[in-house]
C-alpha positions as semicolon CSV with decimal commas, in nm:
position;residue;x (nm);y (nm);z (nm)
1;X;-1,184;-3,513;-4,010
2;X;-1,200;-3,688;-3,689
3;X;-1,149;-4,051;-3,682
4;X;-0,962;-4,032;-4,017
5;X;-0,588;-4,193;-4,037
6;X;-0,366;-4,110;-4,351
7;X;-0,100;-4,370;-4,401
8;X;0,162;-4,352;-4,684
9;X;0,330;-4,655;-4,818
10;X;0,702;-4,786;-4,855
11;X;0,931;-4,937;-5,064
12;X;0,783;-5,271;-5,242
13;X;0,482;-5,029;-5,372
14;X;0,629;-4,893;-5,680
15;X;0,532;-4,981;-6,003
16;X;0,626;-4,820;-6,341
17;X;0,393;-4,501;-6,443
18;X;0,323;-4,409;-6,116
19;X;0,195;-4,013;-6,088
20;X;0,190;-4,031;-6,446
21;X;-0,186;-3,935;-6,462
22;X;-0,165;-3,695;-6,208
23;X;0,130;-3,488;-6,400
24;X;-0,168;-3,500;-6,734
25;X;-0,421;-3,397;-6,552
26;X;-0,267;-3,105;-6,273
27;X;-0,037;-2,836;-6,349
28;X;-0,001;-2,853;-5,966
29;X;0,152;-3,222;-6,012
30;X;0,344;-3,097;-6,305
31;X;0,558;-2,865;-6,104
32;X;0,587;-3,088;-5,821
33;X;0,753;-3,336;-6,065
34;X;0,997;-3,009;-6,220
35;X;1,087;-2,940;-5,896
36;X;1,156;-3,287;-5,736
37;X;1,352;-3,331;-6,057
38;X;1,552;-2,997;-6,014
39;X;1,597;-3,078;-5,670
40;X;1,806;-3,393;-5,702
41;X;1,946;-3,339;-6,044
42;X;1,786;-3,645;-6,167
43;X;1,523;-3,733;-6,410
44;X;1,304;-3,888;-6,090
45;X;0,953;-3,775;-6,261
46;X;1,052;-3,985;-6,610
47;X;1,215;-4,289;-6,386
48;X;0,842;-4,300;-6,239
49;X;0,653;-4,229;-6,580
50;X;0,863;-4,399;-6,793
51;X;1,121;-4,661;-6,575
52;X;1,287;-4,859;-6,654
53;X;1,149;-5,066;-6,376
54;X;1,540;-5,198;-6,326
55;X;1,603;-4,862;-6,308
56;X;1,313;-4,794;-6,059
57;X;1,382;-5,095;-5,850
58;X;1,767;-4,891;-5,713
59;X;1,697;-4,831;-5,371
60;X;1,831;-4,473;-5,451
61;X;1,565;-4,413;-5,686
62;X;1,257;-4,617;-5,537
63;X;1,256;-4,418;-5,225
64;X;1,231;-4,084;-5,368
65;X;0,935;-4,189;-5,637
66;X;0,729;-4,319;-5,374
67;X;0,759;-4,004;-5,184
68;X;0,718;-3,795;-5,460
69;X;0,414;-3,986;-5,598
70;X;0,266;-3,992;-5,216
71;X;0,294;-3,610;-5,137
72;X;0,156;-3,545;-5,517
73;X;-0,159;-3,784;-5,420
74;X;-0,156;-3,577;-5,079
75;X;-0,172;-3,289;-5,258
76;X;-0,460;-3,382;-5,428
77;X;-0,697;-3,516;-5,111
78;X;-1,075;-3,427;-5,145
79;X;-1,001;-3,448;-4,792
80;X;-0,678;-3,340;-4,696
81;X;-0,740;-3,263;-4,290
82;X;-0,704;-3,615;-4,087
83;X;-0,671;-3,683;-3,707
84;X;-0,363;-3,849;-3,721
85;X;-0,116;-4,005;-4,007
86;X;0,160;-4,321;-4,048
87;X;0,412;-4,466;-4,299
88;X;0,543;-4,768;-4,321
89;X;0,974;-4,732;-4,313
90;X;1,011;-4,474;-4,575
91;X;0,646;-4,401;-4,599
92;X;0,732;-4,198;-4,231
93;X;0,905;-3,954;-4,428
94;X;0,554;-3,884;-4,654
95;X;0,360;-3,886;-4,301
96;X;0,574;-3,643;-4,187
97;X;0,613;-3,385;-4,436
98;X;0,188;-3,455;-4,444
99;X;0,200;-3,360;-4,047
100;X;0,398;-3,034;-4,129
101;X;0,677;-3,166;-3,938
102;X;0,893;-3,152;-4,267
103;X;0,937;-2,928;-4,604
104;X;0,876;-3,111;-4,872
105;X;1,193;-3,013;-5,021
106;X;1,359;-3,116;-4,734
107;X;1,231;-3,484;-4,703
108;X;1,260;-3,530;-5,125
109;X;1,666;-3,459;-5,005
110;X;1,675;-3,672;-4,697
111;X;1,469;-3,960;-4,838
112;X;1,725;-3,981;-5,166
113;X;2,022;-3,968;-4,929
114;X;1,848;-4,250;-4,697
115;X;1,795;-4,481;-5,032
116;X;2,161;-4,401;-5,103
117;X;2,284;-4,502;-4,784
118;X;2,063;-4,808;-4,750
119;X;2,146;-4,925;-5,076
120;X;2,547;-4,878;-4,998
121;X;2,486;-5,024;-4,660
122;X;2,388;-5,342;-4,901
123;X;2,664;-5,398;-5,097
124;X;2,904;-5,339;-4,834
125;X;2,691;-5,571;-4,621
126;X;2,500;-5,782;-4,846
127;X;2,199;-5,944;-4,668
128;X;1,847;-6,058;-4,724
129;X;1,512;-6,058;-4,589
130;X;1,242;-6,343;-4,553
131;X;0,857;-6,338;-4,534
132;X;0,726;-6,556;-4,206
133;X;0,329;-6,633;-4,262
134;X;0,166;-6,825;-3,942
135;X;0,335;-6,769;-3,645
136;X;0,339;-6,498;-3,349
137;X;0,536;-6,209;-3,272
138;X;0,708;-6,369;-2,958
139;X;0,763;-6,682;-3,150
140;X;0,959;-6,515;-3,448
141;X;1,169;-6,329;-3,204
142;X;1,276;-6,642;-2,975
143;X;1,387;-6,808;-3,376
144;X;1,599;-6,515;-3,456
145;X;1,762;-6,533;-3,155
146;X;1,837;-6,884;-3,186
147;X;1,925;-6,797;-3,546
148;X;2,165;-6,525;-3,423
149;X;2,447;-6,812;-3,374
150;X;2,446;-6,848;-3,751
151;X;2,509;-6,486;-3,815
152;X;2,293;-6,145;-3,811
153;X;1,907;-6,150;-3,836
154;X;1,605;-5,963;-3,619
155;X;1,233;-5,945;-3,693
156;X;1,224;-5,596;-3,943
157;X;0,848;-5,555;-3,999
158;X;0,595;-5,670;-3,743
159;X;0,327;-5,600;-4,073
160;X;-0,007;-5,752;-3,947
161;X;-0,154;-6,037;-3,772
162;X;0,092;-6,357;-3,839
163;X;0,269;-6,160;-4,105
164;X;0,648;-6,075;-4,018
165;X;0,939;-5,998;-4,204
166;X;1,334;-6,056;-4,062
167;X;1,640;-5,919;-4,175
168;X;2,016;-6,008;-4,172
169;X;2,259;-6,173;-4,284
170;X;2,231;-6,457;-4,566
171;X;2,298;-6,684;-4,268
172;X;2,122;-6,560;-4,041
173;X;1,772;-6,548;-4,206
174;X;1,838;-6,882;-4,397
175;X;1,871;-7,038;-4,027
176;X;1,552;-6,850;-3,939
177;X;1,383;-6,902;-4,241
178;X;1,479;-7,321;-4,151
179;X;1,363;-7,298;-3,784
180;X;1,008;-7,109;-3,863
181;X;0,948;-7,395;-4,142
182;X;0,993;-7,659;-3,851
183;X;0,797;-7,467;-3,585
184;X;0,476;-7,480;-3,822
185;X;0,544;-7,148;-4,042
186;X;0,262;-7,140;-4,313
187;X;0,479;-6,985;-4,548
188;X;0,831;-6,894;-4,566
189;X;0,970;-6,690;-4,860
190;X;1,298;-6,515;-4,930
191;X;1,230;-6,158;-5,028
192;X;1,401;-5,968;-5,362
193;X;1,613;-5,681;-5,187
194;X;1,907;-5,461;-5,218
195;X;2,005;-5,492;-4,829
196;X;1,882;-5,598;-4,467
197;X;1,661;-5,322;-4,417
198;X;1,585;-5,237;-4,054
199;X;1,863;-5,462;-3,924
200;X;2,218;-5,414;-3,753
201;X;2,371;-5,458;-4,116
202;X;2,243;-5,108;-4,223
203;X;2,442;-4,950;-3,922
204;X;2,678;-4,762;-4,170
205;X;2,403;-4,580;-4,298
206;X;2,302;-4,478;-3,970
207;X;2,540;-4,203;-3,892
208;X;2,533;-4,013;-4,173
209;X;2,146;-3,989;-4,215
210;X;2,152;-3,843;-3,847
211;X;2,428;-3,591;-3,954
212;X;2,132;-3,497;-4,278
213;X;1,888;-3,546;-3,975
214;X;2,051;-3,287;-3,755
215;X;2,109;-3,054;-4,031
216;X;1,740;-3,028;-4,147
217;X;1,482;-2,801;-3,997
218;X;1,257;-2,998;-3,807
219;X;0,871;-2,857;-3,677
220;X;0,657;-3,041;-3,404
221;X;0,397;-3,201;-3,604
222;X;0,060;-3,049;-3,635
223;X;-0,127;-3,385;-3,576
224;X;0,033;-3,720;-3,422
225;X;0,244;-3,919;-3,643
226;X;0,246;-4,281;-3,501
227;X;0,648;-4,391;-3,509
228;X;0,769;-4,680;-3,657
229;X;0,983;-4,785;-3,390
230;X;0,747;-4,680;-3,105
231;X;0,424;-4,780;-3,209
232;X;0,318;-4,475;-3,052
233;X;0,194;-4,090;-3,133
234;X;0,478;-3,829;-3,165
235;X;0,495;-3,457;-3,218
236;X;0,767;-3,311;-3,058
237;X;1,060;-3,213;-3,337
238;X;1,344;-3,375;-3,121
239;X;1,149;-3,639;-3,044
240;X;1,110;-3,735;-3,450
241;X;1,444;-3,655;-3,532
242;X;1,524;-3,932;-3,277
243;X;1,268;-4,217;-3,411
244;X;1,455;-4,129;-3,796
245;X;1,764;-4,188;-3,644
246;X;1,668;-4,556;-3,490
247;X;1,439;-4,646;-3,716
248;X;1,701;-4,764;-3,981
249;X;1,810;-5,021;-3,793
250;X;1,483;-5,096;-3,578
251;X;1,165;-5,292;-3,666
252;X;0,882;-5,148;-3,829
253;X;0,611;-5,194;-3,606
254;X;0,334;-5,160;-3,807
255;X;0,079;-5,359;-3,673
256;X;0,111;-5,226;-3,328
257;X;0,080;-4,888;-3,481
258;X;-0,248;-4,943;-3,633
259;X;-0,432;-5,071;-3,340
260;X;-0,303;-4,796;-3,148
261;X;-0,409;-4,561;-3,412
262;X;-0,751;-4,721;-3,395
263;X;-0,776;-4,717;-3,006
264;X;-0,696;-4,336;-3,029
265;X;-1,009;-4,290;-3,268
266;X;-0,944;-4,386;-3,666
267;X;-1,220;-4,567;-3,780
268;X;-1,127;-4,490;-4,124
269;X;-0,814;-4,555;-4,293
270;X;-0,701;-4,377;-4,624
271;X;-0,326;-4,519;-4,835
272;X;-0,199;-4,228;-4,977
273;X;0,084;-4,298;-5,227
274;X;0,116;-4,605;-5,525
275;X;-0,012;-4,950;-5,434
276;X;-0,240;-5,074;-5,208
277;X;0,004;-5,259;-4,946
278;X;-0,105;-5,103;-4,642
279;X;-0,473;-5,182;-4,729
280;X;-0,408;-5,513;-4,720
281;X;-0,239;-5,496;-4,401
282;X;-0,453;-5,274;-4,228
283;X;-0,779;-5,501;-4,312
284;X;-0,619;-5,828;-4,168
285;X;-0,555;-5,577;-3,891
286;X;-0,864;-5,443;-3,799
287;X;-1,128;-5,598;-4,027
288;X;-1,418;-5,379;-3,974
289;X;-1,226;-5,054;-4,053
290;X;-1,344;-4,873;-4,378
291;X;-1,052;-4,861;-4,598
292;X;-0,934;-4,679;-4,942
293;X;-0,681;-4,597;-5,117
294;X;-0,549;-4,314;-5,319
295;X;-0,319;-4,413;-5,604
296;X;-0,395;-4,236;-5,934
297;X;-0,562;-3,888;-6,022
298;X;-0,943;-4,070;-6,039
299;X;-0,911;-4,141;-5,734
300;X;-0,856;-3,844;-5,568
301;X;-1,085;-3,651;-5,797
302;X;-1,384;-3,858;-5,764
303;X;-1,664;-3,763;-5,571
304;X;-1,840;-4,112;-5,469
305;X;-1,743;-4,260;-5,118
């Protein structure tokens, strides 16, 4: 469908139940669960029907049930052809697999072994992350570096207009978070997290996701898939593998990524996967795009606009 972007959502959107209605109402969902769950050798379909949300909240687990509940509510599009597709950190994984750049069983595998790693990476290198509401790009980069004397911390999501997010070290993004509220911040607020996602600290998860990276067969995408770390379309299979490999450590730049993706055509944005995140983003964004999302089974199943 021209002008139509697909984006698929990351960690922070899952929520206890989630596919649950699909798996009643598809056999098609039903295996996807059996198979996810043979896959890893865990129960991930009952951790997402049934939590317990403690239980759902391990990095380990929460990546894999947000992919798995995205490519099920994929799966199930009334319209499944787009011109283009995103995720936000983990949600790349769901865009790809989407853009035919991945097997399904193949990202299920690397995205539990990236929510291993990442959740390792933050208990051998325990960090936070902070919330920065008010101020510009350039502004919370020149505050990290300033920060950076106290210890680690970078900007890790560049989310939407005056939205940010840093990473680092407890030092580091407390001396951030103190600098932004003197510079005029709106709001600052400590995030809940296992780690310092998309910062130096997860470095020691880096190598061995690009040895799972370099093992996997990867495909040129069939549509552009707009990076993380780039901002920009990619399709070549080297290329991705690549983008995986940095993105880990590298800020999500999500904002940048949906203007581009709406000066290369999308008018119309569809979330694909639990929550409604990106929605939110994407209309402080660009606030005459049509937006909707695609959560539960009703909502890929009904026929209204």
């Amino acid at each position: 469908m021209s002008g139509l972007a697909l984006v698929f959502p990351g960690q922070g959107s899952q929520y206890v139940g989630m596919a649950k209605d699909f798996a009643a109402g598809s056999e098609r969902a039903r295996r996807m669960c059996a198979d996810a769950d043979r896959l890893l050798g865990v129960p991930l379909s009952t951790i997402c029907f049934e939590g317990p949300e403690e239980t759902l909240r391990r990095t380990e687990y929460t990546q894999p049930a947000i992919f798995l509940h995205s490519m099920i509510a994929a799966a199930h599009l009334p319209e499944r052809s787009s011109a283009m597709v995103a995720g936000h950190s983990l949600g790349e994984y769901s865009a790809l697999v989407h853009a035919g750049a991945l097997a399904f069983e193949d990202g299920l595998r690397l995205v539990r072994l990236r929510g291993q790693l990442m959740q390792r990476a933050g208990e051998e290198h325990p960090g936070t992350m902070a919330a920065v509401i008010g101020l510009e790009p350039e502004a919370i980069r020149l505050l990290c570096a300033e920060a950076s004397a106290h210890g680690v911390v970078q900007p890790a999501n560049f989310n939407s207009p005056g939205q940010v997010v840093v990473s680092g070290s407890v030092e580091g993004v407390h001396a951030a978070m103190d600098l932004a509220r003197s510079r005029g911040a709106r709001m600052v607020k400590e995030l809940v997290v296992s780690g310092a996602f998309h910062s130096p600290l997860m470095e020691s998860a880096r190598a061995e996701l690009r040895r799972a990276l370099d093992a996997v067969p990867m495909r040129d995408a069939s549509i552009p898939v707009y990076a993380n770390v780039s901002a920009a379309p990619v399709r070549d299979a080297g290329e991705i593998r690549t983008l995986l490999d940095l993105q880990i450590t590298s800020p999500v730049r999500w904002e940048e990524s949906v203007r581009a993706m709406a000066a290369d055509g999308a008018a119309e944005f569809h979330e694909v996967g639990p929550g409604n995140v990106l929605q939110g983003l994407i209309r402080r964004t660009l606030p005459a795009a049509a937006v909707r999302g695609f959560d539960t089974f009703t909502d890929c199943t009904r026929t209204e606009a």
